[in-house]
C-alpha positions as a Markdown table, in Angstrom:
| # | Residue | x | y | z |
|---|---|---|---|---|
| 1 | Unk | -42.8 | 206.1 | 141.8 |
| 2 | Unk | -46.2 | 205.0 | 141.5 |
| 3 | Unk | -48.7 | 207.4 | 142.4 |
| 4 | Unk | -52.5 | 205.9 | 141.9 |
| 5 | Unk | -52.3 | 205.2 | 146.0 |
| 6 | Unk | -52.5 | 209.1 | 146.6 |
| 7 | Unk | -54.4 | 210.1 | 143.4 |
| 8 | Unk | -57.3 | 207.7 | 143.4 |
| 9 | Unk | -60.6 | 209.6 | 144.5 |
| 10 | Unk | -61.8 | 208.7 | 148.0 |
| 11 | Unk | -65.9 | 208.2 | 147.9 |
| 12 | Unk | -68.2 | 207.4 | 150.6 |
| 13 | Unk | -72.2 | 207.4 | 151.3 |
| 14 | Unk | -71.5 | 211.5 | 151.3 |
| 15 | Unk | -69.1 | 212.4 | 149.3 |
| 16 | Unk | -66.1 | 211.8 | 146.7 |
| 17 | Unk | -62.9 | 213.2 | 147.3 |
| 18 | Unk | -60.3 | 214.2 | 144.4 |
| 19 | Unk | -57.9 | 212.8 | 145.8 |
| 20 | Unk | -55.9 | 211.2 | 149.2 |
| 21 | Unk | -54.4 | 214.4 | 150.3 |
| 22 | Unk | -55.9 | 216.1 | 153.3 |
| 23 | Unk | -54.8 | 219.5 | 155.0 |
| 24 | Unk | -55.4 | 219.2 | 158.4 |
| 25 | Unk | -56.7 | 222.1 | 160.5 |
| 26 | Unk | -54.0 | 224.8 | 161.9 |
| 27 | Unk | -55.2 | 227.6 | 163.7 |
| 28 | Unk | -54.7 | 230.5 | 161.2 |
| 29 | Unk | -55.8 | 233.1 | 163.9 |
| 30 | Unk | -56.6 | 235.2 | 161.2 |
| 31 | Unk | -60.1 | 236.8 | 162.7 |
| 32 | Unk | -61.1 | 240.4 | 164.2 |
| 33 | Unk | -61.2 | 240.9 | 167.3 |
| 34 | Unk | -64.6 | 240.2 | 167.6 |
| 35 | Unk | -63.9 | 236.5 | 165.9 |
| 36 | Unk | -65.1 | 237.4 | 162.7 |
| 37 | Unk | -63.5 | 236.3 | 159.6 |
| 38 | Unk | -61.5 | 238.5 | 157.3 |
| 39 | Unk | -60.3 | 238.3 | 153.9 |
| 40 | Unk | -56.9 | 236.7 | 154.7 |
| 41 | Unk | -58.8 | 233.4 | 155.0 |
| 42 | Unk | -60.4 | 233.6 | 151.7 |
| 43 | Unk | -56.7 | 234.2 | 149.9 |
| 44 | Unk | -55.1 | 231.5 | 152.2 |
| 45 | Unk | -57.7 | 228.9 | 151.1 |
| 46 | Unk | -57.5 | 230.0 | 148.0 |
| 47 | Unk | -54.0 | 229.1 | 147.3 |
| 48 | Unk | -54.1 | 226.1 | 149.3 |
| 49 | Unk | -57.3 | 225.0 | 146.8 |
| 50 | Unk | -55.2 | 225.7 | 144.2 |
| 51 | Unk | -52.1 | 223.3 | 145.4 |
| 52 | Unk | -54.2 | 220.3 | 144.8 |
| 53 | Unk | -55.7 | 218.8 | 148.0 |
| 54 | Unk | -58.9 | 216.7 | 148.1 |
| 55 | Unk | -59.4 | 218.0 | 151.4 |
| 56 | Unk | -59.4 | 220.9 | 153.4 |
| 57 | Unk | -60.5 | 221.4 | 156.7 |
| 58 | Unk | -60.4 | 224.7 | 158.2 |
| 59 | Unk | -58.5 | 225.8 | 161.6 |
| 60 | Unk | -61.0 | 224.9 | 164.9 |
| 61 | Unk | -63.8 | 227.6 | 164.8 |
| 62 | Unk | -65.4 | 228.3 | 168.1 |
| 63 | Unk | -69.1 | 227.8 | 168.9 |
| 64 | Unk | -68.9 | 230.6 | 171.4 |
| 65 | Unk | -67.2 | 233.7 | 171.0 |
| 66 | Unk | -66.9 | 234.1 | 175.1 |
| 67 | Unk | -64.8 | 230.7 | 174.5 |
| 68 | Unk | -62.1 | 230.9 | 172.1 |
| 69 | Unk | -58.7 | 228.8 | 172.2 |
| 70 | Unk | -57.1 | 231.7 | 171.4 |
| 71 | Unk | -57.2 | 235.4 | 170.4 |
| 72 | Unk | -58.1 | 235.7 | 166.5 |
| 73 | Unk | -60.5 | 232.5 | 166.4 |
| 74 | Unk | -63.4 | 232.6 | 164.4 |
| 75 | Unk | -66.6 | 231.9 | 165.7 |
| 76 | Unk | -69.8 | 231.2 | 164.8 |
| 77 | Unk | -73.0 | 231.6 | 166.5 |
| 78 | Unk | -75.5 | 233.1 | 164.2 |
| 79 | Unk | -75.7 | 234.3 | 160.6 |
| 80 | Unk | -74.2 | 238.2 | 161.0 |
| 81 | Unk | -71.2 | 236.6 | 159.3 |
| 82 | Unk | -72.8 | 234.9 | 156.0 |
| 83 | Unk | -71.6 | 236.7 | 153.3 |
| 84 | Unk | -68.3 | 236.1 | 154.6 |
| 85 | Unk | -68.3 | 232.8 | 155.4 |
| 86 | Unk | -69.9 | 232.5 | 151.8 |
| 87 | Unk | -67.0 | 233.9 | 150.2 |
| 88 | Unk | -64.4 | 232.0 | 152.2 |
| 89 | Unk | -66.6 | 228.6 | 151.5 |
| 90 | Unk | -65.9 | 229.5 | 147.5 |
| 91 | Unk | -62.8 | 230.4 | 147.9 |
| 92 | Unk | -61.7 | 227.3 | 149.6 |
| 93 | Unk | -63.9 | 224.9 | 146.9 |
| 94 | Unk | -62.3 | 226.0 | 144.4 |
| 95 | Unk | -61.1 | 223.1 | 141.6 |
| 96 | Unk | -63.1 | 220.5 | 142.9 |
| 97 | Unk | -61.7 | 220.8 | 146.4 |
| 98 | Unk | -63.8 | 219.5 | 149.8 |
| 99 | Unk | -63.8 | 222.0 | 152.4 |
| 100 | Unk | -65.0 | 221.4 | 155.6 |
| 101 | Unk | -65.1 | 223.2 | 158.8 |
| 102 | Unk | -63.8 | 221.9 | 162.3 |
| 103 | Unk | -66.0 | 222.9 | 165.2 |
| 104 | Unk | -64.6 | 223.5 | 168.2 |
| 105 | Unk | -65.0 | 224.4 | 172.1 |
| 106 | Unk | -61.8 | 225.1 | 174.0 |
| 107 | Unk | -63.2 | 224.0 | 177.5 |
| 108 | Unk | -60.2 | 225.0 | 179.8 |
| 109 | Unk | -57.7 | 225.2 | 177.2 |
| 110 | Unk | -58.3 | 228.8 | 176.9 |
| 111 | Unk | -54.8 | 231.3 | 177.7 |
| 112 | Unk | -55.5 | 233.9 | 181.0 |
| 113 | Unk | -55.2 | 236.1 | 178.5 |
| 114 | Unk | -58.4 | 235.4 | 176.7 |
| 115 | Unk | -60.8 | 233.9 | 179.6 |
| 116 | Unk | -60.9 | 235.0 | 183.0 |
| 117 | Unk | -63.1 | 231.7 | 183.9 |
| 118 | Unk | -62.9 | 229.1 | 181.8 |
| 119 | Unk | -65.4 | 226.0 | 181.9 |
| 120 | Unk | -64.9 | 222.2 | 181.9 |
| 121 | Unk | -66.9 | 218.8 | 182.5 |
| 122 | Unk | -64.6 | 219.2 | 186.3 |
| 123 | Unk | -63.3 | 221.8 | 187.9 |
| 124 | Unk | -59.5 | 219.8 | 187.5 |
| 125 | Unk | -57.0 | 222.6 | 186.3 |
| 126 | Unk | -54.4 | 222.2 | 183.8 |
| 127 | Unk | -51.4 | 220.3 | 184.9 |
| 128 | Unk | -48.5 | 222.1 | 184.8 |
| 129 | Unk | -50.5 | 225.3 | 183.1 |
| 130 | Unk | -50.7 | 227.5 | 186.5 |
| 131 | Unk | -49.2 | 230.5 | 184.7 |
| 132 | Unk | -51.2 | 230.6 | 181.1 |
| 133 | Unk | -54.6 | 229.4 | 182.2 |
| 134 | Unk | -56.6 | 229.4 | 185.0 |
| 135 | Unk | -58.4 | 227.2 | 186.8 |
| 136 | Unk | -62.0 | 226.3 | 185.1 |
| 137 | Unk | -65.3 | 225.8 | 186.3 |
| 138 | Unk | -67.3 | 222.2 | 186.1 |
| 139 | Unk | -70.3 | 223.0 | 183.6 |
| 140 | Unk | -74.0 | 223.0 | 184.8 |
| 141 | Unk | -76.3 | 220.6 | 182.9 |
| 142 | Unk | -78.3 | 223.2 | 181.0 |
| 143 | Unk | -74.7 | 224.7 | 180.4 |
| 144 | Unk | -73.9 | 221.4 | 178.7 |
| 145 | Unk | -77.3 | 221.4 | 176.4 |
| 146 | Unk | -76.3 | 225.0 | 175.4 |
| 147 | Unk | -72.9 | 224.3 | 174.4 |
| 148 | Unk | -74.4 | 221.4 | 172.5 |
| 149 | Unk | -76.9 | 223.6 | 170.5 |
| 150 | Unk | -74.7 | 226.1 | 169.5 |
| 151 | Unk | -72.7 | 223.4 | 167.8 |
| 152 | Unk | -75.8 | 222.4 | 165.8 |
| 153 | Unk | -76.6 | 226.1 | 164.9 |
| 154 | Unk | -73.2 | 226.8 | 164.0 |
| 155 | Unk | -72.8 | 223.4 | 161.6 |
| 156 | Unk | -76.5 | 224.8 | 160.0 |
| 157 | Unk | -74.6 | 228.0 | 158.9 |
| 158 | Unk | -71.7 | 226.3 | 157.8 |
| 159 | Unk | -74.0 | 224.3 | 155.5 |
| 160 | Unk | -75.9 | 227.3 | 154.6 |
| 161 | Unk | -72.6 | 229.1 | 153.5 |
| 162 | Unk | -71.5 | 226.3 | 151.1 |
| 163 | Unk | -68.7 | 224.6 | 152.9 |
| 164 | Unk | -69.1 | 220.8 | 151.8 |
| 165 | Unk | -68.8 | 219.4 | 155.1 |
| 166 | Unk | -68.0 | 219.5 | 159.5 |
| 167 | Unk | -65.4 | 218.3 | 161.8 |
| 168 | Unk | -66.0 | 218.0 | 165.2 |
| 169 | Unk | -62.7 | 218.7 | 166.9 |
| 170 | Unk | -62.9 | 215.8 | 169.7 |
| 171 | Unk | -59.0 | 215.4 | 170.3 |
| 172 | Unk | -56.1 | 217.4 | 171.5 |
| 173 | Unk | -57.4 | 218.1 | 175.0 |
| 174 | Unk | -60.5 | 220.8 | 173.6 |
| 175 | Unk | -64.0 | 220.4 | 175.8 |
| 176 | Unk | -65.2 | 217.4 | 173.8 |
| 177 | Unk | -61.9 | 215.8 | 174.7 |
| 178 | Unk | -62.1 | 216.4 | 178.4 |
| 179 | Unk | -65.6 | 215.0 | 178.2 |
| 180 | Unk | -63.8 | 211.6 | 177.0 |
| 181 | Unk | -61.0 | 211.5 | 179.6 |
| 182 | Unk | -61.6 | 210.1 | 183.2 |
| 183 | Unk | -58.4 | 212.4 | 184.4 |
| 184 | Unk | -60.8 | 215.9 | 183.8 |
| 185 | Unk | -64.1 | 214.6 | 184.0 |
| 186 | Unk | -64.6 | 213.2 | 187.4 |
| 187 | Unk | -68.9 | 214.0 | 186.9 |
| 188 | Unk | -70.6 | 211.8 | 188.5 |
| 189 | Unk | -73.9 | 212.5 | 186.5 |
| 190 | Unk | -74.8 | 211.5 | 182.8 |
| 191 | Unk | -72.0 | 213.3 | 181.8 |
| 192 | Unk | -69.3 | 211.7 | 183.4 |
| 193 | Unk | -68.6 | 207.9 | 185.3 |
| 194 | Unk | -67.6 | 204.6 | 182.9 |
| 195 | Unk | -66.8 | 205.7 | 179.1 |
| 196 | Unk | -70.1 | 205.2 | 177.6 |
| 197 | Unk | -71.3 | 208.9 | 180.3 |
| 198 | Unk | -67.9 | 210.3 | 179.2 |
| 199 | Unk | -68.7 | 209.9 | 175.7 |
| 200 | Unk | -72.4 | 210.9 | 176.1 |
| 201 | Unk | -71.5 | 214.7 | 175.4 |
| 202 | Unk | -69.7 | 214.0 | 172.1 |
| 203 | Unk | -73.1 | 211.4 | 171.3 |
| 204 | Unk | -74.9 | 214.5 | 171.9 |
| 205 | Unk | -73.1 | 216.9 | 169.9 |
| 206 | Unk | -73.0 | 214.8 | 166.7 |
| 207 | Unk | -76.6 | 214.1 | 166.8 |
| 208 | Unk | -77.7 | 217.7 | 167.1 |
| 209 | Unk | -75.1 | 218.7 | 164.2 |
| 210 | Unk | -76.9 | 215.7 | 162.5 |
| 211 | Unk | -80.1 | 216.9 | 162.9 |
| 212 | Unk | -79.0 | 220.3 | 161.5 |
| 213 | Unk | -77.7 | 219.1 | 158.7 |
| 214 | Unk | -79.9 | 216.1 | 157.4 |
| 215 | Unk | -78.0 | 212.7 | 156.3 |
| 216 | Unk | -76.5 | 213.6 | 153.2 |
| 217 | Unk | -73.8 | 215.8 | 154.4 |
| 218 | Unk | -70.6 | 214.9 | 155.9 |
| 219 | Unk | -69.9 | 214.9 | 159.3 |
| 220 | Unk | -66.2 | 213.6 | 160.5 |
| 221 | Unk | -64.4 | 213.7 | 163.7 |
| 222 | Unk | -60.7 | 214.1 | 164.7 |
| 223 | Unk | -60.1 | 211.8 | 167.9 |
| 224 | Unk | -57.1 | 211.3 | 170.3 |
| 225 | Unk | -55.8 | 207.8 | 169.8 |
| 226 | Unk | -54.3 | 208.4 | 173.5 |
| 227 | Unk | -54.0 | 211.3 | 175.5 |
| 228 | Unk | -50.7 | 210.0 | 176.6 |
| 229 | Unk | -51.0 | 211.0 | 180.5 |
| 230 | Unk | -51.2 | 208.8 | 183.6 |
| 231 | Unk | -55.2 | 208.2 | 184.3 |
| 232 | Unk | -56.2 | 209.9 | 180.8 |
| 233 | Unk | -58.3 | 208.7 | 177.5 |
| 234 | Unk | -56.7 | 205.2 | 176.5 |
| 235 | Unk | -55.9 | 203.9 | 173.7 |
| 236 | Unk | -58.3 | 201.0 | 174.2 |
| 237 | Unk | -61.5 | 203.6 | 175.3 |
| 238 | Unk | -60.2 | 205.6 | 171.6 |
| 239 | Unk | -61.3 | 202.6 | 170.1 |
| 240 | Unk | -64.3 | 202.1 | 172.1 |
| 241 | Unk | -65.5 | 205.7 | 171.2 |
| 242 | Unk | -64.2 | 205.0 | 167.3 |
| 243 | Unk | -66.7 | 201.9 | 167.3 |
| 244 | Unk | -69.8 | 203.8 | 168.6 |
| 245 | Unk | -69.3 | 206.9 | 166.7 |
| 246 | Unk | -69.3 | 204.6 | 163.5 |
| 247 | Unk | -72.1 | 203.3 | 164.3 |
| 248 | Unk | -74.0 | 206.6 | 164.5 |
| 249 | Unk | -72.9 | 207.3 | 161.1 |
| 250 | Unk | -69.9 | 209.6 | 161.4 |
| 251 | Unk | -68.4 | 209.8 | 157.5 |
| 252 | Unk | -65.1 | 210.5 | 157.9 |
| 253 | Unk | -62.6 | 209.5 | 161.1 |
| 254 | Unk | -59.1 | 211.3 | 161.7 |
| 255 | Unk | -57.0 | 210.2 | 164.2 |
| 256 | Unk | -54.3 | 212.5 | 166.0 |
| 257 | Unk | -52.9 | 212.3 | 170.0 |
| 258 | Unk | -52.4 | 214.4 | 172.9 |
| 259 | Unk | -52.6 | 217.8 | 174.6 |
| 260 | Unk | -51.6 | 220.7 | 175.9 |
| 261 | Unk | -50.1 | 218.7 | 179.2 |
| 262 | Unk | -48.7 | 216.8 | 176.5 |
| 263 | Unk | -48.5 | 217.7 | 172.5 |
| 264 | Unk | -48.0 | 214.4 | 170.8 |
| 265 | Unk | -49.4 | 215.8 | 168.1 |
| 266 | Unk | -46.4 | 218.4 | 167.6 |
| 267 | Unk | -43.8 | 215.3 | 167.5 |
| 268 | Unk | -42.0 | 215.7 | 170.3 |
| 269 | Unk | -40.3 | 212.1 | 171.8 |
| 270 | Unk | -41.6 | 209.6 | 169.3 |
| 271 | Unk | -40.1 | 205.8 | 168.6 |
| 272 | Unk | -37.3 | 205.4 | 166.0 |
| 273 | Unk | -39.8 | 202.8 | 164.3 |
| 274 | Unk | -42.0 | 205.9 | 164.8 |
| 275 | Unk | -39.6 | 208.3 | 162.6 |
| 276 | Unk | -38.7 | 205.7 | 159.9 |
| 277 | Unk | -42.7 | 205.4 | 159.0 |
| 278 | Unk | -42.8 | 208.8 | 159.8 |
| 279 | Unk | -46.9 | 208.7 | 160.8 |
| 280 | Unk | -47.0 | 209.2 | 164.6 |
| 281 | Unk | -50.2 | 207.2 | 164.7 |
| 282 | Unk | -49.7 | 204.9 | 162.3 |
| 283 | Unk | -50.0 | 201.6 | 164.4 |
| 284 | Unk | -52.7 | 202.6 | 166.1 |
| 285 | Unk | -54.4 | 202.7 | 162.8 |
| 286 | Unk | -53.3 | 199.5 | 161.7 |
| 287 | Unk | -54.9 | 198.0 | 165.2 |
| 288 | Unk | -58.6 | 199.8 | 164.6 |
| 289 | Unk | -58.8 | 200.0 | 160.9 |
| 290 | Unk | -60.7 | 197.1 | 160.5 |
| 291 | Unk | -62.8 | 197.7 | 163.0 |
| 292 | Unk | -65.0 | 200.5 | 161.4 |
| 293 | Unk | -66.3 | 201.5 | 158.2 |
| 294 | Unk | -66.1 | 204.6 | 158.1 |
| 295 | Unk | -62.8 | 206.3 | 156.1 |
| 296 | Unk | -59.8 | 206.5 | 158.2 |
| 297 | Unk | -56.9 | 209.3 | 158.7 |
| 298 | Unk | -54.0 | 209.6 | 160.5 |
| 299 | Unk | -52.2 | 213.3 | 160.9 |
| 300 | Unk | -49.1 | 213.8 | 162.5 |
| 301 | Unk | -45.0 | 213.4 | 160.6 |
| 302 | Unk | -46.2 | 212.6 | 156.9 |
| 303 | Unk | -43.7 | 214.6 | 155.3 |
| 304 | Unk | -42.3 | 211.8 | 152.2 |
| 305 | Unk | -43.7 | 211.2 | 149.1 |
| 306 | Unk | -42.8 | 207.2 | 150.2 |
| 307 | Unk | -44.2 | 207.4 | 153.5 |
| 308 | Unk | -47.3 | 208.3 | 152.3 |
| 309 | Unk | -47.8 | 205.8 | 149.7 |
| 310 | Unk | -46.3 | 203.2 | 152.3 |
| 311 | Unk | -49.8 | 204.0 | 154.9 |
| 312 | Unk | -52.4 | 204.1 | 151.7 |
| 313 | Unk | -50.9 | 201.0 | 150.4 |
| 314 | Unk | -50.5 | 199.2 | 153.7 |
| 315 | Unk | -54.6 | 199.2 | 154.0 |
| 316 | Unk | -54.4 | 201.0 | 157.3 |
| 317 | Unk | -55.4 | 204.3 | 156.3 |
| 318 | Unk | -57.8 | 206.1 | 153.7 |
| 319 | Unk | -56.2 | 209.4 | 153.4 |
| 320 | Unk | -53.0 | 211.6 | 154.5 |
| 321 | Unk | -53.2 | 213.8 | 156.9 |
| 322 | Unk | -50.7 | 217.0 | 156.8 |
| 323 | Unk | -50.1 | 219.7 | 158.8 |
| 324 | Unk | -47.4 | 221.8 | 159.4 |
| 325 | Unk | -45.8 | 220.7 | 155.8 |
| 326 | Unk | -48.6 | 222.7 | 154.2 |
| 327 | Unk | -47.8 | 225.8 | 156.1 |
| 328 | Unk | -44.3 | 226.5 | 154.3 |
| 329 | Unk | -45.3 | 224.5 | 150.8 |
| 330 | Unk | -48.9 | 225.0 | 149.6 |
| 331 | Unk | -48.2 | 223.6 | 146.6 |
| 332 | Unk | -47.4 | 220.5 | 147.9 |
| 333 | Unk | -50.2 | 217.9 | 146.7 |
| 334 | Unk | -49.6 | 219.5 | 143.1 |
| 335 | Unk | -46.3 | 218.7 | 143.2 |
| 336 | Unk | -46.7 | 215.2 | 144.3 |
| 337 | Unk | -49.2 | 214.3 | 141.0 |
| 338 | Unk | -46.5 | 215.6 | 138.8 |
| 339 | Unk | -43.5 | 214.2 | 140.0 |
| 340 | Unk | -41.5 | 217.5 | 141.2 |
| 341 | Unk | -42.2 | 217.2 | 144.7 |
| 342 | Unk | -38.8 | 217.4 | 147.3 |
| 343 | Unk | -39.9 | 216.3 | 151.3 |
| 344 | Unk | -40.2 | 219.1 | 153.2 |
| 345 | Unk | -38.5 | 219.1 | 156.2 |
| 346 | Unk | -39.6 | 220.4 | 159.1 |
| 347 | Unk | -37.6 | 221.7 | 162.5 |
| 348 | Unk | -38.7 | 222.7 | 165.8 |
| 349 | Unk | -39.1 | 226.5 | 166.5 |
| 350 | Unk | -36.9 | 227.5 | 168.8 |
| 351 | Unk | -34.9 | 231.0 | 169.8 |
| 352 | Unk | -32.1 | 229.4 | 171.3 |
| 353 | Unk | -32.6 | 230.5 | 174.6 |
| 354 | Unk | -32.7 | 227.4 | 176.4 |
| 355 | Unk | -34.6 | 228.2 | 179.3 |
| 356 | Unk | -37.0 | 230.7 | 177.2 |
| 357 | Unk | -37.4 | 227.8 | 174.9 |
| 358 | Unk | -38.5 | 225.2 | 177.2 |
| 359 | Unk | -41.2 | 227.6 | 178.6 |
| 360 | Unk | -42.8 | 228.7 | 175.7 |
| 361 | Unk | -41.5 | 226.1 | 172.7 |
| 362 | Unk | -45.2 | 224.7 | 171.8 |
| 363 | Unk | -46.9 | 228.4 | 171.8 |
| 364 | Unk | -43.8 | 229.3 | 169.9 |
| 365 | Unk | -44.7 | 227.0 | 167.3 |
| 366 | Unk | -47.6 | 227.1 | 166.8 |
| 367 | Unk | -47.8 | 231.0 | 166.8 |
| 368 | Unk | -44.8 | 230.5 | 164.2 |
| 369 | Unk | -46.5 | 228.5 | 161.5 |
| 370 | Unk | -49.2 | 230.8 | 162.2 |
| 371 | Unk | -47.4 | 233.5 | 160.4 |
| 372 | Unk | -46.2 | 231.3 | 157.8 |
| 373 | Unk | -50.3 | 231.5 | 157.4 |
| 374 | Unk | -50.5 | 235.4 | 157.7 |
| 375 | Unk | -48.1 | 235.6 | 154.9 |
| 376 | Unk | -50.2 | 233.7 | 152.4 |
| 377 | Unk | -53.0 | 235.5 | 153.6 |
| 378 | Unk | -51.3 | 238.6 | 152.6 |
| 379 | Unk | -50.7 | 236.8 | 149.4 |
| 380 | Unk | -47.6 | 236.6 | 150.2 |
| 381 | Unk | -45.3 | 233.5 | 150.2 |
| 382 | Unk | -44.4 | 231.4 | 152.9 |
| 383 | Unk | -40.6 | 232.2 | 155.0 |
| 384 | Unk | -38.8 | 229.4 | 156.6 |
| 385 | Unk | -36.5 | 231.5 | 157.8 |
| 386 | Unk | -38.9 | 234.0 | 159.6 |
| 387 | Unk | -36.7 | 234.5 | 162.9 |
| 388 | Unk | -38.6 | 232.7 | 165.8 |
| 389 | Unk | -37.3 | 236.0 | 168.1 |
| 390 | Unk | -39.9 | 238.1 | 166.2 |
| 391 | Unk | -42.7 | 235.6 | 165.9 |
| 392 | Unk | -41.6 | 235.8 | 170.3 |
| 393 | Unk | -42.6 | 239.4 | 170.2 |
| 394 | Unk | -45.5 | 239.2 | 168.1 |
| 395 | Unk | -47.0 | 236.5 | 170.8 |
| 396 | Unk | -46.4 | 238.9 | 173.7 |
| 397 | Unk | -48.1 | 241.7 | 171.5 |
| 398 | Unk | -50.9 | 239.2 | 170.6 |
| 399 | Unk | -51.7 | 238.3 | 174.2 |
| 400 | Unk | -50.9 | 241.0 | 175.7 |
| 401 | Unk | -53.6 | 243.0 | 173.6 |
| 402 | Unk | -56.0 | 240.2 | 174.3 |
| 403 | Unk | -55.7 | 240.6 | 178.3 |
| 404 | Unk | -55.9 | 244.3 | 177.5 |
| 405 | Unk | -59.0 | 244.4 | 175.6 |
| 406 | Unk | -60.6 | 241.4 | 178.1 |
| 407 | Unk | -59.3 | 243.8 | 181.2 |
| 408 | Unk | -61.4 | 246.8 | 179.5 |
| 409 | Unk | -64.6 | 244.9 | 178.7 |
């Protein structure tokens, strides 16, 4: 098979990238609890710089630390954490490898366990999420400028640290992704109304990180293409935001879909046509493509050597975004240059415990792959057959800790 498609360096006005390959953020929850980072990162980007990618972009770290997505984020809000963050930069730039951090603010999506009042553009709770999280609170104006700053101070460390570039985590249903949907933010103010207010936080955000972090260094942005519920973000105002956020300047542009309400981006009922290409965002991509400059992305069911040719060759995207695939087979871009790689094939978590499974299958997940993560942190290597029963028991530990520790303080 031939291979240029993936191995041909990707370079733009602010950087060149080794190759096509990008891991895309998972949560490696792999902080104290105080959300600083530990040495488990540095050995888990480690061995993933070492597999090969041209890109790596870290697991969503939080702006705030009293606003985390869930217990074991990092955050960042001022330079007490340097050396670390020094040493996990190196670690993860190793071989000639981009790594860049995604920024993130949780907004509502934050468990009971970790928030007792969570905040959002509207005070509209989680549908269907009455007995994880609780109901937020609409953010004041001079809450909105703070949150807005500390993303600016928190991309000027991350330059300072050595990581080669930011994403800002606009999709999946976090703050910046409320801000965009007319289904949570019913503001009436500057912040809120037709899609040029609802976009007028993320505007915000990108030019304070921007004016943190001068010209020359790359700023991308992961964005739903949908948020795939009725009176959400469509996938014509996606494309609306793609087009203005180009024109700002934003380098790099990944495209992913859903939420919490509903995980699109964890491949649950997706087309046949869907399956056979394997990219869950792929003709969405082939729609907008053309109508931005900046590099495009798509994450989401990439698991073949074929598929991914298929998309770089088709025009429609710029580089390959993985996920989960990475999590059991770091080695994977490696493998793909010279010629030994096999598909990895992934399956959905479950305990089979019907009932159980349906209440808790995307936390399952998620919490699963995360200790696929530990592992390698450990320097260990990755288990596919880690029984999802004890990753069940290590999430009622996890949180129940969390609500402990919150109860106390």
């Amino acid at each position: 098979m031939e291979m240029s498609a993936l191995t041909t360096p990707l370079t733009s006005k602010t950087f060149t990238i080794k190759n096509r390959l990008l891991k895309a953020a998972m949560s490696e929850a792999l902080a104290t609890s105080q959300n600083n980072p530990i040495e488990a990162l540095i050995h888990l980007y480690r061995r993933w710089a070492q597999g090969g990618a041209g890109l790596l972009i870290s697991g969503n770290v939080m702006v705030d630390r009293k606003a985390l997505g869930e217990p074991g984020n990092v955050a960042i809000e001022d330079e007490q954490d340097l050396a670390m963050l020094k040493k996990w930069a190196n670690a993860g730039t190793q071989h000639d490898t981009h790594f860049w951090v995604q920024l993130n603010h949780p907004g509502k999506q934050t468990p009971k366990s970790v928030s007792k009042e969570p905040v959002a553009p509207s005070a509209v709770p989680l549908f269907g999420g009455g007995h994880a999280f609780n109901k937020p609170r609409a953010l004041t104006t001079d809450e909105i400028w703070d949150i807005i700053k500390r993303f600016g101070r928190a991309a000027h460390i991350v330059k300072k640290a050595g990581f080669t570039g930011v994403q800002i985590h606009a999709a999946h249903g976090y703050l910046i992704s409320q801000f965009l949907s007319p289904h949570h933010n019913q503001r009436t103010d500057e912040w809120g109304g037709d899609l040029n207010g609802r976009m007028h936080f993320l505007l915000k955000v990108y030019q304070e990180i921007r004016e943190h972090v001068g010209d020359d260094f790359p700023i991308g942005i992961k964005l739903n293409s949908a948020d795939f519920q009725r009176g959400g973000f469509t996938e014509e105002e996606s494309i609306g935001v793609l087009k203005t956020m180009d024109e700002a300047g934003i380098d790099l542009i990944e495209i992913s879909g859903g939420n919490y309400e509903n995980p699109k981006m964890l491949g649950g009922d997706v087309k046949k046509s869907t399956k056979e290409r394997e990219a869950y965002f792929l003709e969405y991509a082939e729609k907008a493509r053309h109508l931005v400059r900046a590099p495009f992305v798509v994450t989401g069911g990439f698991r073949s050597e074929k598929a991914m040719v298929d998309a770089i060759e088709s025009g429609a995207l710029d580089m390959i975004g993985i996920g989960k695939p990475f999590a059991l087979n770091p080695d994977l871009p490696n493998q793909i240059i010279n010629g030994s790689y096999e598909t990895v094939n992934t399956k959905p978590i479950k305990t089979g415990f019907k009932p159980l499974d349906k209440r808790v299958s995307s936390m399952l997940d998620l919490t699963w792959y995360e200790q696929q993560l530990a592992r390698m942190g450990k320097g260990k290597d990755p288990n596919p057959d880690l029984p999802p029963l004890r990753t069940l028991v290590t999430m009622i530990v996890t949180h129940g800790t969390a609500m402990f520790q919150k109860r106390r303080t």
